[in-house]
C-alpha positions in Angstrom: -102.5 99.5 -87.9 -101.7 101.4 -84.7 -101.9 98.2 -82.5 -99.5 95.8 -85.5 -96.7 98.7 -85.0 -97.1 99.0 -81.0 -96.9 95.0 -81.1 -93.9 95.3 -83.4 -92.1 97.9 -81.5 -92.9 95.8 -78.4 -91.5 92.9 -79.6 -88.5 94.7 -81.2 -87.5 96.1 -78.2 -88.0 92.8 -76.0 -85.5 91.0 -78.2 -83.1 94.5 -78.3 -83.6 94.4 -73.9 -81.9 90.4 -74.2 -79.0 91.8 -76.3 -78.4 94.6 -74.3 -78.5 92.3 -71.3 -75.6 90.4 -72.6 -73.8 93.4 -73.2 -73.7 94.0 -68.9 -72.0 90.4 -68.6 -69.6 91.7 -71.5 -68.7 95.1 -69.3 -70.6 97.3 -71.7 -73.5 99.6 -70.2 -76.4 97.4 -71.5 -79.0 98.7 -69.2 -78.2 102.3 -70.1 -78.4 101.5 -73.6 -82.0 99.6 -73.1 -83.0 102.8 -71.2 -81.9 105.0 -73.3 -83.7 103.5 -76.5 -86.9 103.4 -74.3 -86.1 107.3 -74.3 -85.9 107.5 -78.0 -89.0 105.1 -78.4 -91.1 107.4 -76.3 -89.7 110.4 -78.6 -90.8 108.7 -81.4 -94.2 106.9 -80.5 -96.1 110.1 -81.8 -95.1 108.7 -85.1 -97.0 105.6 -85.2 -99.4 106.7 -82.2 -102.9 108.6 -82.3 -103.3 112.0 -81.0 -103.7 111.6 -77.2 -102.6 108.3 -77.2 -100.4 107.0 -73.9 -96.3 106.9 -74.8 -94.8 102.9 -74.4 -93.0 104.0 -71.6 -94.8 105.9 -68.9 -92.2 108.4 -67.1 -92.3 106.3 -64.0 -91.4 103.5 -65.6 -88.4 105.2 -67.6 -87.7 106.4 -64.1 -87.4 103.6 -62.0 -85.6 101.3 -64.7 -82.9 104.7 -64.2 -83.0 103.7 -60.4 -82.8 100.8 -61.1 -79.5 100.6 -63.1 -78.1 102.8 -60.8 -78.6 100.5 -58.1 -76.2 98.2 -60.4 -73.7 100.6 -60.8 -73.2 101.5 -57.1 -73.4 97.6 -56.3 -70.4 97.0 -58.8 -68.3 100.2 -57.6 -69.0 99.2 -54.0 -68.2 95.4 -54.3 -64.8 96.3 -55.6 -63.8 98.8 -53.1 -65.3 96.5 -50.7 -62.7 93.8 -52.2 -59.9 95.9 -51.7 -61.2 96.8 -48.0 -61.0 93.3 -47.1 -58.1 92.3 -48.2 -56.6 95.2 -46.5 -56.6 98.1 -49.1 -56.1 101.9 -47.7 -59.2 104.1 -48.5 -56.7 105.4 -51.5 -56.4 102.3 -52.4 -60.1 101.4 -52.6 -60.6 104.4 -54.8 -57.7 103.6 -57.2 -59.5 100.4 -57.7 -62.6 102.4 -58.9 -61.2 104.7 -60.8 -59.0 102.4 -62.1 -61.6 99.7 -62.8 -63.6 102.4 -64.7 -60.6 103.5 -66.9 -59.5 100.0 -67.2 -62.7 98.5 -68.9 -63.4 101.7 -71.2 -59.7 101.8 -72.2 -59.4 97.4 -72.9 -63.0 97.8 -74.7 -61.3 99.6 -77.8 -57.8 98.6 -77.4 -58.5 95.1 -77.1 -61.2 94.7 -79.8 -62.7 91.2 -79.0 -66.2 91.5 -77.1 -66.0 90.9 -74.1 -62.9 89.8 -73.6 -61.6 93.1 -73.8 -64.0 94.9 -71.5 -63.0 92.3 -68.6 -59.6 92.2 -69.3 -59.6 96.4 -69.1 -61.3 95.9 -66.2 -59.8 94.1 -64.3 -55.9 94.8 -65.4 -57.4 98.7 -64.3 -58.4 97.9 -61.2 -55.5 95.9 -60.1 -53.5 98.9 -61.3 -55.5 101.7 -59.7 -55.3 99.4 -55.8 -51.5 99.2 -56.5 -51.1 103.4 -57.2 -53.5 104.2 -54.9 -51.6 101.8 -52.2 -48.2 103.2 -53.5 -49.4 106.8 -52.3 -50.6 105.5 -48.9 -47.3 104.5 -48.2 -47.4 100.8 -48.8 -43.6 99.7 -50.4 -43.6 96.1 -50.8 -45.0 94.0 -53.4 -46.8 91.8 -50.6 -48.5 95.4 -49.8 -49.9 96.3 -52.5 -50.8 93.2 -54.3 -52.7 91.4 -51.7 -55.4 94.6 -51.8 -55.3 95.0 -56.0 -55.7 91.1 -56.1 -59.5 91.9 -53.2 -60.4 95.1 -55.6 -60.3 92.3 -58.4 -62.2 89.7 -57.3 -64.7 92.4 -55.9 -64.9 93.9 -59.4 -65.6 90.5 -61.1 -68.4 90.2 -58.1 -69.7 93.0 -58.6 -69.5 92.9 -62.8 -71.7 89.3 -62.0 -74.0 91.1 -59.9 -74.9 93.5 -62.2 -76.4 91.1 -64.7 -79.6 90.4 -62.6 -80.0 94.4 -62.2 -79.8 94.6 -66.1 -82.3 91.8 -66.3 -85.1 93.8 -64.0 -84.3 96.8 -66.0 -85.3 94.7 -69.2 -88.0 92.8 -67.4 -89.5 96.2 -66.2 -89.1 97.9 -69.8 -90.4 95.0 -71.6 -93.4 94.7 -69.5 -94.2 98.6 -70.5 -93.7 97.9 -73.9 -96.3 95.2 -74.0 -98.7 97.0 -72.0 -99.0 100.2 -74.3 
C-alpha cells in the first residue's frame, strides 16, 4: 500500500513539475511553486510513509533544485540589466529596468487577467518604464536617450524570461527524479 501511494505521489507530482514549468514561460514563479510543493510533500510523507522511512525529497535535493532556481532568477535579472547596459543604459537605468520589470509582471499578472499574456505584457511595459525613470534621473532628456536603453532592458528581459525555462525544466527534472526514487 506504501509503495501504490509513493508511485502515485510520484507521478502526481511529475505531471504538477510540467505545469509548473509552463507557468516560468507564462512569467509566473513555476519553479518556486514545484519547490515549494516538494516542501509540503516532504511534510506530509509521514502520512503515507512507515516509521523510519526516507522522505521523497532528500534535503540535498530540495536544496540544490533552490540553487538551482535561483541561478534562473539571477540569469533573468542580469540579462535585462545586461540589455539596458548595452544599449547604453546608466547604472540607474539598469536598475529601473529590474525593479521595474519585477513590478511590471506582478502588477500586469492581476490587472491584466489573461495567462500569460498579462505577466509578459507587465513585464515588459515595467521594464521599459523602470530604464526610462531610472534614465530620467541620470540626467538623460531626450526621447532618443532614454528609449534606446528601455527598448535593450526589454529585449534582455524577454532573453532572460526565455532562459529561465530550461532552469525550470532541471528543477523539475531534478525533483521528479527524487520523487521516483523514494
Amino acid at each position: 500500500m506504501q509503495d501504490a501511494v509513493a508511485n502515485l505521489v510520484a507521478v502526481g507530482f511529475a505531471l504538477f513539475g510540467g505545469l509548473c514549468t509552463l507557468l516560468v514561460v507564462a512569467g509566473l514563479p513555476g519553479a518556486w511553486v514545484l519547490i515549494g510543493v516538494a516542501i509540503a510533500i516532504d511534510l506530509l510523507d509521514r502520512l503515507w510513509l512507515g516509521a523510519g522511512a526516507a522522505l521523497t525529497f532528500h534535503p540535498l535535493t530540495i536544496l540544490a533544485a533552490v540553487v538551482i532556481a535561483a541561478i534562473g532568477e539571477a540569469l533573468e535579472f542580469a540579462l535585462s540589466a545586461a540589455g539596458a547596459k548595452r544599449f547604453g543604459a546608466t547604472r540607474a537605468g539598469m536598475w529601473g529596468s529590474v525593479i521595474g520589470g519585477v513590478f511590471g509582471a506582478l502588477t500586469g499578472t492581476f490587472a491584466i487577467p489573461i495567462p500569460v499574456i498579462g505577466t509578459i505584457a507587465g513585464a515588459a511595459l515595467g521594464t521599459a518604464a523602470g530604464a526610462v525613470v531610472g534614465e530620467l534621473i541620470a540626467g538623460k532628456r531626450t526621447l532618443r536617450d532614454v528609449s534606446v536603453p528601455a527598448t535593450g532592458a526589454v529585449l534582455g528581459r524577454v532573453l532572460g524570461m526565455l532562459a529561465k525555462l530550461p532552469v525550470a525544466i532541471a528543477v523539475w527534472v531534478v525533483l521528479a527524479i527524487a520523487a521516483f526514487r523514494a
